[in-house]
N, C-alpha and C positions, 0 to 999 in steps of 0.2 A: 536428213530424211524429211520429206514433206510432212505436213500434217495430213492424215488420211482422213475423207470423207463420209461423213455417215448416212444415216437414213432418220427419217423420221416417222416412220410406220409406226401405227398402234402394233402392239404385240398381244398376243394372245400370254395370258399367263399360264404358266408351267405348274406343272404336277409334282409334289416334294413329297417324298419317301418319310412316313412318320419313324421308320426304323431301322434308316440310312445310315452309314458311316458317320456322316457328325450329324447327325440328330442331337438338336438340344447344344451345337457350337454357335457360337458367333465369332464373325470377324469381317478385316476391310482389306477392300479389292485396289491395287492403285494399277491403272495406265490402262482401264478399257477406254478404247476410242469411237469405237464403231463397232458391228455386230459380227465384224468379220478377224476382229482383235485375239491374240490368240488369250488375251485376257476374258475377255467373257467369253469363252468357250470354257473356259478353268470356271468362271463365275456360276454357267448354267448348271453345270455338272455339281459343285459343290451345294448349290441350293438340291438340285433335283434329290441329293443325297442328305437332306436335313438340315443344313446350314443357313442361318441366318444374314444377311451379308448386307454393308456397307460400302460406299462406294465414294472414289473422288470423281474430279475432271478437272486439267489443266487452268482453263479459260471461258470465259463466258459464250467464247464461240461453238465448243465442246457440248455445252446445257442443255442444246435440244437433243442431241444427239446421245446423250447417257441417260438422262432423265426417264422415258420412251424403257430403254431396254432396265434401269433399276425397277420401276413400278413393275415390270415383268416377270419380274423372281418376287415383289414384295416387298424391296428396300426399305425402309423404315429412314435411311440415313443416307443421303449422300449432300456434298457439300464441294463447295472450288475450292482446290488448294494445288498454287502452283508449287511441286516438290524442290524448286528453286530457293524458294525464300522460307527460312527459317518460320519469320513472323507468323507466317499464313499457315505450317506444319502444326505449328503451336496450337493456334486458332482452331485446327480442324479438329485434333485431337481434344483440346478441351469439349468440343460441340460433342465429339463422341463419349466422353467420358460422360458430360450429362444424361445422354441416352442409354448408354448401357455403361453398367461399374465395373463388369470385367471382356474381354473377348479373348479367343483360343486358337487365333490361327492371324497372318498376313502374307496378301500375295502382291507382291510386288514384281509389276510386268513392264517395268520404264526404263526407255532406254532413247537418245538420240544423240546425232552428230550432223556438222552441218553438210549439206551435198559435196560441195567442193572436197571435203577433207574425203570423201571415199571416193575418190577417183583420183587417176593419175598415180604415186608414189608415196608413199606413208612419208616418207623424207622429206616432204613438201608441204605437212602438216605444220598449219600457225598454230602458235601460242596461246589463242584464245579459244581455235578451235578443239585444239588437247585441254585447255580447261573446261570447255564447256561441256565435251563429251565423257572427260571423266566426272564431271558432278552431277550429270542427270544420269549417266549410264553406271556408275560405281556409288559414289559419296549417298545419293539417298536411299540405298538399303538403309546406311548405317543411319540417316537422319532417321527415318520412320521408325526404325527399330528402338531406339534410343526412345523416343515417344511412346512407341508403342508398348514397353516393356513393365511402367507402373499398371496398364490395365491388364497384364497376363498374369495376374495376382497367383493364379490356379497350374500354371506353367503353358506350355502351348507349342506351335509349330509357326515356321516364317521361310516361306519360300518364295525363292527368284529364280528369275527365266534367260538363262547365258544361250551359248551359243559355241559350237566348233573353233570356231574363229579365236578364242581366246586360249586356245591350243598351237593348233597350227597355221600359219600361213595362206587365207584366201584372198584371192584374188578381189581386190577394190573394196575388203573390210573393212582395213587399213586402222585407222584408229578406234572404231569400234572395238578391233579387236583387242588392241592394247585394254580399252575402258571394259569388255567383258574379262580380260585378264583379272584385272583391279577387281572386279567384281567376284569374279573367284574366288578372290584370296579373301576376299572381304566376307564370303559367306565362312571359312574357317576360323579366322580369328573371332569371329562373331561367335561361333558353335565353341569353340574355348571359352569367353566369356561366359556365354550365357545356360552353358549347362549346367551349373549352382543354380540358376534361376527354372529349371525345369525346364527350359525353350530349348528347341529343337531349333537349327537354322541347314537349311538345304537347298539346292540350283538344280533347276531341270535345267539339262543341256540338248533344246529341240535342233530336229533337223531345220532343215529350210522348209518354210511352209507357205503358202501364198495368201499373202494379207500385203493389205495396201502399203502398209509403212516398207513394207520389204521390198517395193518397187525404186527406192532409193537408192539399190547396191545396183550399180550398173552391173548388166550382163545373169541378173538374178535368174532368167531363164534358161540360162545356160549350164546354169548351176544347178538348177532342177532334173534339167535334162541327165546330169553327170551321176548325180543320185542315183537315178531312177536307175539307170545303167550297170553301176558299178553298188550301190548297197547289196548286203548280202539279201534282203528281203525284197531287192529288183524293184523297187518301187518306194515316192517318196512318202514321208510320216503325215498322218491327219492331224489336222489341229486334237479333235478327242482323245488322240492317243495319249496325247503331250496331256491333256488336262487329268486323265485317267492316271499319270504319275503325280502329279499335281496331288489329286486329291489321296491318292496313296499316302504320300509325304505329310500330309496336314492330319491323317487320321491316327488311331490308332494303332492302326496294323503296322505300321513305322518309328513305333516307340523306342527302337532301339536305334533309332538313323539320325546323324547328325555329322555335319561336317563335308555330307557326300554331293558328288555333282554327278545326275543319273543322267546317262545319255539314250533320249527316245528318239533313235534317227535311225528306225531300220538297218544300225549296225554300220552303218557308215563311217563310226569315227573307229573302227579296229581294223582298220585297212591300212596297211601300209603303202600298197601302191594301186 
């Protein structure tokens, strides 16, 4: 998948609920890209609803592009850290740990694979490109989490953004879908782990939505189209909906959930034909 393109408009700042779902949380956002990311649609909502939030960006090309939309909610904290390299995970979370001593929530919305590998026949996937999709698209829950885990002193919630595809079989997923597999499983063993530590760990499973990274799956309109068609709600998921589970998951109201992968796709994945 390409890197998708941002904007750089001043943004008007948003109106934050003093008496909102997490009123008085903190925490940090990984994989907004741009304003149309289904990560900051989860970002807006979570501030609008009292949340304090934090924020990365891959690369210095990303800067102007995030910067713009954190000063929008009020970030206090955003910093480059490519979720690749250890070193710089380290680094980001210390900078955060200075800033604040504890946080109560992460959402993690990363995920890539290179073009070649989602086209043609998953059979046809190199080696490096199965390694690199399973370490951006799987291995860094577990890296950030791992990080994340001495500032959730207080316990807290950690949520990721899968996808159908790591279920069954779509058409030019191909390793993606293998790497949202991994990711999966990776949210359960994590919710085993860490429910001694109070942490909640959970996966929205969105439908297909339209953002620029997802112009990378050949035939992605096609795929909209089949939705809209065949969901039982006749029509495809909004990004807010996806965010509106999101912010479920991180709050309260979901203190007993852990381990689950919610599917907001207008009922699309209980279809069997």
């Amino acid at each position: 998948m390409t890197s998708p393109e941002g904007n750089t408009k001043v943004l008007e700042k948003r109106t934050q609920k003093k008496d909102g779902l997490l009123a008085g949380k903190r925490g940090i956002v990984f994989g907004v890209a741009n304003d149309h990311s289904l990560a900051w649609h989860c970002a807006k909502m979570l501030y609008d609803e009292g949340a304090e939030l934090a924020f990365t960006y891959q690369g210095e090309n990303l800067e102007r592009r995030i910067k713009p939309l954190a000063e929008s909610v009020n970030s206090p904290f955003v910093d480059m850290c490519d979720l690749g390299n250890d070193e710089q995970i380290d680094k980001s979370f210390s900078k955060l740990a200075e800033k604040w001593e504890t946080i109560d929530f992460v959402v993690h919305a990363v995920a890539f694979a290179n073009r070649e590998d989602l086209e043609g026949r998953f059979v046809d996937t190199s080696r490096d490109g199965f390694k690199l999709a399973l370490d951006v698209s799987a291995y860094t829950l577990t890296a950030v989490t791992r990080r994340a885990l001495p500032l959730m002193k207080n316990g807290g919630s950690i949520v990721t953004l899968t996808y159908y595809g790591a279920e069954k079989v779509v058409p030019n997923y191909n390793v993606m879908g293998v790497a949202k597999a991994a990711l999966e499983a990776s949210v359960q063993y994590l919710a085993a782990d860490l429910g001694q530590d109070k942490v909640r760990v959970n996966a929205v499973s969105a439908g297909p939505v339209k953002t620029l990274a997802a112009k990378g799956i050949s035939g992605f309109g096609e795929m909209l189209k089949l939705v809209e068609a065949k969901a039982p709600l006749r029509r495809n998921v909004q990004q807010d909906e996806v965010a509106k589970s999101v912010l479920y998951l991180l709050s309260d109201l979901a203190s007993g959930v852990t381990g689950e992968v919610i599917h907001v796709d207008c009922g699309y994945s209980i279809l069997g034909m």
